[in-house]
C-alpha positions, 0 to 999 in steps of 0.5 A, a space after each residue: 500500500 502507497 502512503 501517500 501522507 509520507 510521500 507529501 511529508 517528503 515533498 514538502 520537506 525537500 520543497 522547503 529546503 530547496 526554498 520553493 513555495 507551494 504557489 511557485 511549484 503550482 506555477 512550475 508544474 501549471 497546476 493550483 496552489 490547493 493541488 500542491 497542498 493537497 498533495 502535501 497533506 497526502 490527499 491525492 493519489 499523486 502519480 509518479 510521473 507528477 513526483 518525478 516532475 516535482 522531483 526535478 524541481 525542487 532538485 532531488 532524486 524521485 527516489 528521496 520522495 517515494 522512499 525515505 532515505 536508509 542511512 548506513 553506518 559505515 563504522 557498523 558495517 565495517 566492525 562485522 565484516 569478515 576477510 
């Protein structure tokens, strides 16, 4: 099942950071600025050509928007490895 609510989190995280505003990304994609926040608040169904769309705006990868990122520890990985 797509948590859509997650997805909008993610969106609006990475919108925020790029310094982006609902209105400007509605502009950029020719859309309503009550689309975006729809799709923010995970109202809408969002198809993945629409994240990919607002992936390349807000300067990430469509994979940051559809999955949060796995952060590896390194110094983990490497206190079990085995030669």
């Amino acid at each position: 099942m797509i948590n859509y609510v997650a997805i909008g989190r993610r969106v609006k995280k990475y919108r925020t950071k790029a310094h982006i505003t609902q209105a400007q990304l509605a502009e950029l994609l020719n859309v309503s600025v009550s689309y975006v926040s729809q799709i923010e608040c995970g109202i809408t169904e969002v198809s993945l050509k629409r994240l990919e769309e607002i992936a390349n705006i807000i300067n990430t990868k469509l994979e940051h928007l559809v999955a949060e990122p796995i952060a590896v520890s390194y110094t983990h990985l490497r206190a079990h490895e085995t030669l």
